[in-house]
C-alpha positions in Angstrom: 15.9 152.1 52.0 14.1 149.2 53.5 16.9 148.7 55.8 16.6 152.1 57.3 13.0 151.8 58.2 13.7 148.4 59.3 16.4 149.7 61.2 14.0 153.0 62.6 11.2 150.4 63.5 13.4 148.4 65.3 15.2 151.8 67.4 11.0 152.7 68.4 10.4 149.3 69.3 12.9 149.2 71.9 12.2 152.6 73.0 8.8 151.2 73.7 10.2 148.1 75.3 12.1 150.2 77.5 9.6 152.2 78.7 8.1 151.4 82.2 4.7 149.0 81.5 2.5 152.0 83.1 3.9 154.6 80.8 2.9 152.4 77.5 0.0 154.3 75.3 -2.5 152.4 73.3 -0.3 153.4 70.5 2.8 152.2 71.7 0.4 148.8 72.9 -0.6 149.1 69.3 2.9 149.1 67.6 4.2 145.8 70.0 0.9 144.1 69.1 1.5 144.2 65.6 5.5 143.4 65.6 4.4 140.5 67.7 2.0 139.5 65.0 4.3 139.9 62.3 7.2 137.9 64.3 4.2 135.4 64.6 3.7 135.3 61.0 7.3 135.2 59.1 8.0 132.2 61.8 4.8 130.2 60.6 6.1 131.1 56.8 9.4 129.7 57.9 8.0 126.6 59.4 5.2 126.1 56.7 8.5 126.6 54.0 10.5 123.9 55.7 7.7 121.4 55.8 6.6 122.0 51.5 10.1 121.4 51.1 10.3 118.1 53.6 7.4 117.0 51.4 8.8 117.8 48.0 12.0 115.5 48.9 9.8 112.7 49.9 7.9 112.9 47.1 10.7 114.2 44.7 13.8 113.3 46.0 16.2 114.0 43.2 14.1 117.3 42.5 13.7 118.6 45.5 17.5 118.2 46.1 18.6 120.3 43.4 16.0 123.0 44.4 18.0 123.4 47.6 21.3 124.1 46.7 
């Protein structure tokens, strides 16, 4: 199920993309603000993920290893 609303998200999103910048509502502004945000936000999780575990393997390195794999 997630993967179908993923997947319908992703079909309006381009649709809104595709549109010419003066036909763009507020909503469809509305909807590219907030995927933008949330593109934002899962690459800042990514980035604050790989430095934890940079930090565990300096500071655990046999640990932190292990967790890894």
């Amino acid at each position: 199920m997630e993967e179908k609303i993923t997947e319908k998200i992703e079909e309006i999103v381009d649709y809104i993309i595709s549109k010419p910048v003066r036909s763009v509502t507020l909503d469809d502004y509305t909807v590219l603000h907030e995927e933008l945000k949330d593109i934002r936000f899962r690459k800042e999780q990514e980035a604050n993920g790989d430095r934890l575990r940079q930090l565990a393997a300096t500071v655990f390195p046999i640990s932190a290893d292990a967790t890894v794999k």
